[in-house]
DOZA-33483 format. One line per 10 residues: number of its first residue (from 1); their letters; for each residue y, x, z of C-alpha. Coordinates in Angstrom, 2 decimals. Example, Ala and Ser with C-alpha at 12.3 -4.5 7.8 and 13.67 -1.06 7.14 Angstrom:
1	as	-4.50 12.30 7.80 | -1.06 13.67 7.14
END
This chain:
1	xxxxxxxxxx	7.04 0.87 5.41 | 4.49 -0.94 2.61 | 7.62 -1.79 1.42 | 9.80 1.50 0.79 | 6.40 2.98 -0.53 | 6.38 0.31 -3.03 | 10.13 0.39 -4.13 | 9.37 4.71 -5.00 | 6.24 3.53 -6.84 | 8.46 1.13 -9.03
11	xxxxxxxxxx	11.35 3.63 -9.12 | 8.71 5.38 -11.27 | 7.50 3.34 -14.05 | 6.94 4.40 -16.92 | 9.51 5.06 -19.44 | 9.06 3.19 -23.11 | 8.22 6.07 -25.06 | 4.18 5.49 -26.03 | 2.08 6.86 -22.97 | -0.90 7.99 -25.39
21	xxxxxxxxxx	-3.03 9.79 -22.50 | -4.87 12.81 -24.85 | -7.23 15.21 -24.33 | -7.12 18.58 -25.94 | -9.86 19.99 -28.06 | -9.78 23.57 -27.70 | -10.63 25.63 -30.71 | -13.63 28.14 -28.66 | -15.18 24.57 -27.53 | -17.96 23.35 -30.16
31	xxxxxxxxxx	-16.70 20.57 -32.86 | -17.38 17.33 -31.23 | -20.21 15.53 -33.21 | -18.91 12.85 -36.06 | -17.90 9.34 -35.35 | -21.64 7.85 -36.56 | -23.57 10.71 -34.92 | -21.63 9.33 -31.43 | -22.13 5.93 -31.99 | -25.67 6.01 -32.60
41	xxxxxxxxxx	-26.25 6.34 -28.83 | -24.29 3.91 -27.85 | -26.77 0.91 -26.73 | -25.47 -1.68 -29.12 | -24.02 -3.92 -26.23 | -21.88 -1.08 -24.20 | -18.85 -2.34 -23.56 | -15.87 -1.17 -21.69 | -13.48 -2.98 -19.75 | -9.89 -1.90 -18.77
51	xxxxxxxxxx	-8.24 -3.32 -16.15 | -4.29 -2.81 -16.42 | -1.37 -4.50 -15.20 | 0.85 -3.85 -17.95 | -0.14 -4.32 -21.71 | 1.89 -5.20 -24.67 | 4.33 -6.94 -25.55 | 5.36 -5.40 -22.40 | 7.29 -2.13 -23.31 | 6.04 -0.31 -20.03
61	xxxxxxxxxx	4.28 3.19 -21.68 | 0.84 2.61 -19.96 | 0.24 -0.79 -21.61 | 1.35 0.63 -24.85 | -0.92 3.65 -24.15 | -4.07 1.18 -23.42 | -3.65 -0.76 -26.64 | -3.77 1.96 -28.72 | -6.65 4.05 -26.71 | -8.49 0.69 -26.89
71	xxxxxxxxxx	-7.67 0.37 -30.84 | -9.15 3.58 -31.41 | -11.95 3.26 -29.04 | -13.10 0.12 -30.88 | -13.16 1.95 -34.48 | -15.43 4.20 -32.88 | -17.83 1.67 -32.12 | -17.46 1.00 -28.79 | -16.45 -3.05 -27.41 | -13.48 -2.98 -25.21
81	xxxxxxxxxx	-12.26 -6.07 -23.05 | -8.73 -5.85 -21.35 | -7.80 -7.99 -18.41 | -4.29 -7.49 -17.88 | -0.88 -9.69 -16.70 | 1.48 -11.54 -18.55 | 4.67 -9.68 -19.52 | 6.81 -8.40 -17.20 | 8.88 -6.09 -19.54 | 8.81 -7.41 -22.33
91	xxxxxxxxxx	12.51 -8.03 -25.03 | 11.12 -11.30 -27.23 | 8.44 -12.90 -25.37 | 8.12 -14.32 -22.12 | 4.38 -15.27 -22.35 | 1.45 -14.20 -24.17 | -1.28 -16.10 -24.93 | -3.90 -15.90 -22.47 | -6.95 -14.99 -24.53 | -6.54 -12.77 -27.74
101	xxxxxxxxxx	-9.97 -11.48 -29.26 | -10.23 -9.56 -32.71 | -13.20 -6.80 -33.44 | -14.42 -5.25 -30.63 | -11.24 -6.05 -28.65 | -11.08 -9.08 -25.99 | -8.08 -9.57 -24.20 | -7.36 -11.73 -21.24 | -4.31 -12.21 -19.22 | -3.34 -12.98 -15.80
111	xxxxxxxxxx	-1.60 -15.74 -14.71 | -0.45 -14.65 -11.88 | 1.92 -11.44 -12.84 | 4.97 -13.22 -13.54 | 6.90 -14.08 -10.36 | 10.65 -12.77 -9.92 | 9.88 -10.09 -12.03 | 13.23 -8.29 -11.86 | 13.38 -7.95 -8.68 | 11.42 -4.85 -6.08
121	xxxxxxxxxx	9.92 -7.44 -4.04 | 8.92 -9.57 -6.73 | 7.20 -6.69 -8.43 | 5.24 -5.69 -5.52 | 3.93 -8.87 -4.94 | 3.05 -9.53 -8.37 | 1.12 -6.34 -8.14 | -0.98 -8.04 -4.87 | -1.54 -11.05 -7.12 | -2.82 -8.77 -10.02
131	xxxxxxxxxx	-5.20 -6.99 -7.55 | -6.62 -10.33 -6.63 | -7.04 -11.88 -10.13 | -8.83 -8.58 -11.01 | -11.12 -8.89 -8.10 | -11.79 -12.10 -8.85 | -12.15 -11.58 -13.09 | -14.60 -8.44 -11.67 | -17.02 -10.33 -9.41 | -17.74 -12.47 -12.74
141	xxxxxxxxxx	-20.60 -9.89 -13.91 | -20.18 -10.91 -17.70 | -16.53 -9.45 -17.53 | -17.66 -5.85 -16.28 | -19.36 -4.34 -19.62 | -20.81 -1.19 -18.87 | -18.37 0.66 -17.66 | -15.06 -0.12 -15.91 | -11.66 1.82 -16.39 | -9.18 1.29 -13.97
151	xxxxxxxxxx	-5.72 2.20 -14.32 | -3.18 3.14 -11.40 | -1.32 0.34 -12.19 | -0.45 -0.89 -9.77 | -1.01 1.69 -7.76 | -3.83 0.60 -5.46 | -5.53 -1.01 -8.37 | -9.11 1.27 -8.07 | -9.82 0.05 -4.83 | -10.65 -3.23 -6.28
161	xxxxxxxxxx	-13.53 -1.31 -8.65 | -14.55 0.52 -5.28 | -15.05 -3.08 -3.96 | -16.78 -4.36 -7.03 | -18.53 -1.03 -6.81 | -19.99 -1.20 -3.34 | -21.07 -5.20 -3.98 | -22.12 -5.51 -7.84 | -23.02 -1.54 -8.30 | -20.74 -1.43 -11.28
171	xxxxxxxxxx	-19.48 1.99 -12.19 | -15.90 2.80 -12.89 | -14.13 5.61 -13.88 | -10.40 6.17 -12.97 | -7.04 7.05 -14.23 | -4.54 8.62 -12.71 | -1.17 8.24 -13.96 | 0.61 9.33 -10.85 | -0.52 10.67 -7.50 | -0.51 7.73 -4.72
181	xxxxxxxxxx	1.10 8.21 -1.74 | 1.93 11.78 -2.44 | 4.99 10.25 -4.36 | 6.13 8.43 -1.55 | 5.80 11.48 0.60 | 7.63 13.36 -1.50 | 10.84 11.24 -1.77 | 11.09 11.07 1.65 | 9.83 7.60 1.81 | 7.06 7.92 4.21
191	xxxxxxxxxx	6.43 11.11 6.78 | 3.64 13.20 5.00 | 1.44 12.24 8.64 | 2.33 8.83 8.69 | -1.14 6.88 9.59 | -0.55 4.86 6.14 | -0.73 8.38 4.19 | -3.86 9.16 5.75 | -5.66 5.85 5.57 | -4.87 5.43 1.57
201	xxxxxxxxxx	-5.64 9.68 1.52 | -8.87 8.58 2.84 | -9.21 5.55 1.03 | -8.74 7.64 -2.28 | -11.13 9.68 -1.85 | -13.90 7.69 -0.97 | -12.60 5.91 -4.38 | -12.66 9.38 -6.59 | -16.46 10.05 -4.68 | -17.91 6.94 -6.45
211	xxxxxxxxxx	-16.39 7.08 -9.09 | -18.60 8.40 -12.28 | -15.41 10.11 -13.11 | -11.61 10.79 -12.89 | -8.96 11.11 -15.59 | -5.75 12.94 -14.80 | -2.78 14.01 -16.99 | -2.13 17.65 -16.44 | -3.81 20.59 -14.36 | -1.53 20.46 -11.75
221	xxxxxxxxxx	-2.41 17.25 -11.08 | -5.83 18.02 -11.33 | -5.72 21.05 -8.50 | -3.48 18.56 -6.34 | -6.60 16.18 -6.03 | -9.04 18.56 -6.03 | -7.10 20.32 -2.96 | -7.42 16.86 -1.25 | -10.85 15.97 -2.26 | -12.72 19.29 -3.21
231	xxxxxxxxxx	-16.09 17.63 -3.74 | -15.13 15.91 -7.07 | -14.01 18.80 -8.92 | -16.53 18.61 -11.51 | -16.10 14.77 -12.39 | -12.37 15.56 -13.14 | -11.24 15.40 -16.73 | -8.00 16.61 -17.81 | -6.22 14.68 -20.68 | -3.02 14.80 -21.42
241	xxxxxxxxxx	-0.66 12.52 -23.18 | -0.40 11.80 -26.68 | 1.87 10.64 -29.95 | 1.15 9.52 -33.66 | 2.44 12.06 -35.84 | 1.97 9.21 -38.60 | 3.88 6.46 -36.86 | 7.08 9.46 -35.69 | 8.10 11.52 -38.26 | 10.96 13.28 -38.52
251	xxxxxxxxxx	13.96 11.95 -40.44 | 17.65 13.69 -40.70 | 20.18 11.89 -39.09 | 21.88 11.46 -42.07 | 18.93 9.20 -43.36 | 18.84 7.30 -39.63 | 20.04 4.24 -39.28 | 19.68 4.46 -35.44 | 22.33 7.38 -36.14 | 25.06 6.28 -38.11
261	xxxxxxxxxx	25.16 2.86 -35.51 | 26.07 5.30 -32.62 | 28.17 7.80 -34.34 | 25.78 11.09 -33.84 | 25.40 12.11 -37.43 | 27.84 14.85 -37.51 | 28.24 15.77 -33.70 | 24.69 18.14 -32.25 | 23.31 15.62 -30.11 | 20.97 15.92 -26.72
271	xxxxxxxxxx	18.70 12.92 -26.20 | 17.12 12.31 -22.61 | 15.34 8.62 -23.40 | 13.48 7.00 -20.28 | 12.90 6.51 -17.32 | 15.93 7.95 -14.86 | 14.18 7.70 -11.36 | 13.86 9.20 -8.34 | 11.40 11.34 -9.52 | 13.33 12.76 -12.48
281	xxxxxxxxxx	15.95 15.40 -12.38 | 19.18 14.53 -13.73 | 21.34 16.33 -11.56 | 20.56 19.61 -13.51 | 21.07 17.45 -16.89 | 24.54 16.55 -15.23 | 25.46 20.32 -14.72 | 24.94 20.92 -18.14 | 27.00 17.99 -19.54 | 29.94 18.83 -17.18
291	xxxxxxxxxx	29.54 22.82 -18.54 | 29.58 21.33 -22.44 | 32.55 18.54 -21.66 | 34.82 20.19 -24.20 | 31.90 21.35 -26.66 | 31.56 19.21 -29.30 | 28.42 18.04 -27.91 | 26.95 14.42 -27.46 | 24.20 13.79 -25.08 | 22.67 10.14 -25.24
301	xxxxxxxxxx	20.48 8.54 -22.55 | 18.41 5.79 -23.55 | 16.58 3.94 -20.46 | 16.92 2.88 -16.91 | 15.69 3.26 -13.68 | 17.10 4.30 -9.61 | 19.37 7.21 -10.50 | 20.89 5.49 -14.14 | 23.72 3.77 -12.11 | 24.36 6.34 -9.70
311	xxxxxxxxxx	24.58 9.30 -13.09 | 26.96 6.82 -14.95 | 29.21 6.09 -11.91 | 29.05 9.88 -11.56 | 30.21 10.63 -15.18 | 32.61 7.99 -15.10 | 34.39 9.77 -11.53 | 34.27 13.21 -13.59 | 35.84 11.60 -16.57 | 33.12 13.20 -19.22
321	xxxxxxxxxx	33.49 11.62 -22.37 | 30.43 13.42 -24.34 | 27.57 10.51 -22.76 | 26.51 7.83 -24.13 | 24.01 5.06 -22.11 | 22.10 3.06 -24.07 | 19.54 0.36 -22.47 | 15.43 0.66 -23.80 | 14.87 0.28 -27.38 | 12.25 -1.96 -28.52
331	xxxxxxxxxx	9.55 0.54 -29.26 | 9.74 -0.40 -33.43 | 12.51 1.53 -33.23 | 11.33 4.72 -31.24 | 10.88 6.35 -34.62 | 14.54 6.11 -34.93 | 15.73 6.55 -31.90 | 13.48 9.89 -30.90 | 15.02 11.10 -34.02 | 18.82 11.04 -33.81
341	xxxxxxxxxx	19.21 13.85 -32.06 | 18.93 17.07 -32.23 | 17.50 18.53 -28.80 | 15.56 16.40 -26.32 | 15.04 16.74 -22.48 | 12.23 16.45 -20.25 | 12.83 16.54 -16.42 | 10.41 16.80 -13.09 | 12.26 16.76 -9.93 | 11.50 19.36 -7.69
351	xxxxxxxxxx	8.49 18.76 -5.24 | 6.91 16.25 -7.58 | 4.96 18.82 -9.96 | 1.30 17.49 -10.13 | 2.29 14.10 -8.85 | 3.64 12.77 -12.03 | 3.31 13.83 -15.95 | 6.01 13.01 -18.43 | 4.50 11.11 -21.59 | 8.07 11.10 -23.17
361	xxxxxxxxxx	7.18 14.69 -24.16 | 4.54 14.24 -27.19 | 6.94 11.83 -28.73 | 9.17 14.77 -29.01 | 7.01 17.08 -30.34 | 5.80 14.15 -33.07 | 9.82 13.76 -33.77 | 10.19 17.44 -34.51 | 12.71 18.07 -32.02 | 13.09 21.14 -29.78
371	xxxxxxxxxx	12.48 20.55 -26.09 | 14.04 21.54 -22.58 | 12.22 21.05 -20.52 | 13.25 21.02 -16.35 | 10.54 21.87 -14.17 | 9.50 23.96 -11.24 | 8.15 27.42 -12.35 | 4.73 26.66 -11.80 | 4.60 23.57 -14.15 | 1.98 22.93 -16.65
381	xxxxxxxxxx	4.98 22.19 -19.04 | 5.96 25.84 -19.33 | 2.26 26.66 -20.10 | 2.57 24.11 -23.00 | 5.93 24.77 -24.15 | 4.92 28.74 -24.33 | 1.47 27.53 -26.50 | 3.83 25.36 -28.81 | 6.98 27.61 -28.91 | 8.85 24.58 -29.11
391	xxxxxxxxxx	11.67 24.68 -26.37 | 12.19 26.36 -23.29 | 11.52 25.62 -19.39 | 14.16 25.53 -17.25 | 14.89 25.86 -13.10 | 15.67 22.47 -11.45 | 19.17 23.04 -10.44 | 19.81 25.46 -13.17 | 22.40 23.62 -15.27 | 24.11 26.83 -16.33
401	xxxxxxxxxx	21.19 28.08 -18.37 | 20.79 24.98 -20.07 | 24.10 24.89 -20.90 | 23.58 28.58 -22.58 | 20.63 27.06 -24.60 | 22.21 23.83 -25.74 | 24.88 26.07 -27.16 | 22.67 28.64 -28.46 | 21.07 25.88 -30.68 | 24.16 24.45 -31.81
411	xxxxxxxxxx	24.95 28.18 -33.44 | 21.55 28.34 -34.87 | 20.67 25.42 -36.89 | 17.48 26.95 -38.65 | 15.92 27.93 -35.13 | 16.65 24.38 -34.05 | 14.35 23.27 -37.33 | 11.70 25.75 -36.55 | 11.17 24.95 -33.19 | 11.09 21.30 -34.06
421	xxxxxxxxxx	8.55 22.36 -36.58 | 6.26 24.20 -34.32 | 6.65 21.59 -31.81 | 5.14 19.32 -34.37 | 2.16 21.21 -35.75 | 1.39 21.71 -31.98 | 0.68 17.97 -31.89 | -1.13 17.50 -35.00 | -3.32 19.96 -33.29 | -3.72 18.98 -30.10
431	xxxxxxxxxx	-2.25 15.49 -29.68 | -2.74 12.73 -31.61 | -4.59 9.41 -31.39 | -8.12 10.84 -32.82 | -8.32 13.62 -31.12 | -7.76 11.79 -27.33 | -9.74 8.89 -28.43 | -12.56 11.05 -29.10 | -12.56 12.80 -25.90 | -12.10 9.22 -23.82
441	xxxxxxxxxx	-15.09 8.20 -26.01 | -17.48 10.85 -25.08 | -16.43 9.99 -21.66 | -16.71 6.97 -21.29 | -19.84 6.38 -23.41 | -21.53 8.87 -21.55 | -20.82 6.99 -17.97 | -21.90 3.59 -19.70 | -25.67 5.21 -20.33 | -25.74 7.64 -17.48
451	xxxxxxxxxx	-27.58 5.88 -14.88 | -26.50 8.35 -12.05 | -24.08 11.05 -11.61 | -26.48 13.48 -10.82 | -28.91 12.63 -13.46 | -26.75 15.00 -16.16 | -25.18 17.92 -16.21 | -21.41 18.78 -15.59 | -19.66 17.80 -18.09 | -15.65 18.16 -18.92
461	xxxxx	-13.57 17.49 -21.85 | -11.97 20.85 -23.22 | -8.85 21.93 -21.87 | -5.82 24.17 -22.87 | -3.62 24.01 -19.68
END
């Protein structure tokens, strides 16, 4: 059973567009204090250390997220170390060195992350091995800075700062990228009362009550834990995920290079690019497609994961010749790829809605594409999408509709543009590196100097959603 709840968990990694985690800075909230005014209570030896599995060059989006939250974390004075594993996902390079230090960033790798890593079991037992080199790298009390962040990857990965915790009285904040086991339960994997659901439900939330605080992606995540732990409400921070508006701009196709090498310059083209798994709806995506077969319409899907082999065998039975798979891009060329297209897709399968949060989105909105977005009707995404008035929301299982839209956009070139736009300025807002960093900082550098929780007041990034 450990088993088929770890094969869902890797069904779900990450896709390769840049994770960027972000908080929102809402415009009634008071202008957070300048970069020196920040710093200048920081003791001058806080440091934070992240504890990740994945990290670059791996292309998996949380290690791409970490490097850059940690890049901007260190201009704002604050001395990050990163124990992480060697690559597992990487195109180029195999290994890594083991120790990589530059201003206020330390990095250290495991050497233990690398066995059989193509393969489910392999994965999962690398993922043991990681929890045990971080164990171990944590009970050495020079490693532990002031604060610890631990990732959900792997999944069970803040038990070990519970542990270290309990023995060593570090503190540790968490973050959640997806909701442990309620993905498992939700695919079917495990009965919802299975004894293993209620002994990690339990073990969670012993984790999120010592915990100086807990970082989740959306608000539907948010009210999913607080429903199972109510007594942590006010130590949750909402921060969603973010893009660099600097680093993906948008570029006509006629000026792409990533364009003119697949032939999508002069056809409208609908990009879906990551991860395909369980927990991602592409049988509404597939409704569409089969509606548009004779449009002259090109949809491109750029990733893997569970369902990619079962949707291509599918399209190849119905004989559609408007798809094109591609595998991941290395992420140099996200810029390109996020940009040969013309509308982009975003799908939650149903039932999953608080359990996961799709980072591919804010590389959209930095691209200047429109988005459709397939969700249930209570999604956060349709809050967002509304605020942005980039795209539209759409029904699981309602491939008709986006059908109509794709079409709709293909007749109407200058709303196309100006929903791009809007999707764009909506990041530049909201979105981008500084404005995340800034709220992980304040965060984070308040837990390093806070000696208790209840020793300040309740405190909670801004939110929009």
């Amino acid at each position: 059973m450990f088993q088929k709840i770890w094969q869902s968990f890797l069904c779900n990694q990450r896709d390769n567009l840049p994770p960027y985690p972000t908080a929102i800075a809402s415009p009634q909230q008071p202008t957070p204090r300048s970069t020196s005014d920040r710093t200048h209570f920081l003791p001058k030896s806080s440091t934070l250390s992240i504890v990740t599995q994945f990290y670059p060059p791996d292309y998996a989006a949380t290690g791409q997220f970490i490097q850059e939250l940690a890049a901007q974390l260190g201009k704002q004075g604050m001395n990050v170390r990163i124990f992480t594993g060697q690559p597992g996902y990487a195109f180029e390079t195999p290994l890594a060195p083991p120790i990589e230090s530059s201003e206020n960033l330390h990095i250290r790798r495991s050497r233990t992350s690398r066995l059989w890593p193509q393969r489910i079991r392999g994965r999962a037992f690398n993922g043991l091995l990681f929890c045990l080199r971080s164990a171990l790298h944590l009970i050495k009390s020079a490693h532990r800075g002031n604060i610890l962040l631990l990732t959900t990857e792997p999944a069970y990965l803040p038990a070990i700062g519970y542990l270290v915790h309990l023995c060593f009285g570090a503190p540790y904040v968490c973050l959640l990228y997806d909701l442990y086991p309620d993905v498992a339960v939700q695919l079917r994997v495990v009965p919802a009362k299975h004894w293993l659901v209620k002994l990690w439900d339990a073990l969670n939330r012993q984790i999120w009550k010592r915990a100086r605080g807990v970082i989740v992606l959306s608000s539907t995540m948010k009210d999913r834990v607080v429903r199972k732990c109510p007594d942590i409400e006010d130590k949750i921070s909402v921060i969603h995920s973010w893009a660099d508006p600097k680093w993906i701009v948008p570029r006509h196709k006629q000026d792409n290079w990533f364009a003119h090498q697949h032939a999508l310059v002069d056809r409208f083209t609908v990009l879906y690019s990551g991860n395909m798994g369980r927990c991602h709806d592409i049988e509404t995506i597939l409704k569409a497609v089969e509606h548009l077969q004779n449009d002259p319409i090109q949809f491109v899907f750029i990733g893997a994961g569970a369902k990619r082999q079962e949707f291509r065998d599918r399209v190849r039975e119905l004989n559609l010749k408007n798809c094109l798979f591609l595998p991941y891009q290395d992420k140099k060329h996200l810029p390109y790829s996020l940009t040969a297209c013309d509308l982009s897709l975003v799908s939650i399968s149903p039932g999953l809605e608080g359990i996961i949060a799709p980072s591919k989105l804010y590389g959209i909105l930095a691209a200047g594409r429109p988005v459709a977005a397939i969700c249930e009707p209570h999604s956060y995404l349709r809050q967002l999408l509304a605020k942005a008035r980039c795209g539209i929301a759409i029904d699981n299982g309602d491939g008709d509709r986006l059908a109509q839209w794709i079409r709709r956009l293909t007749q109407n070139p200058a709303l196309t543009a100006r929903l791009g736009e809007n999707g764009r300025q909506y990041l530049k807002a909201n979105f981008t590196p500084e404005i995340v960093a800034r709220q992980y900082f304040e965060i984070l550098s308040a837990e390093a100097i806070a000696p208790t929780r209840c020793s300040r007041a309740k405190r909670q990034p801004s939110q929009l959603f």
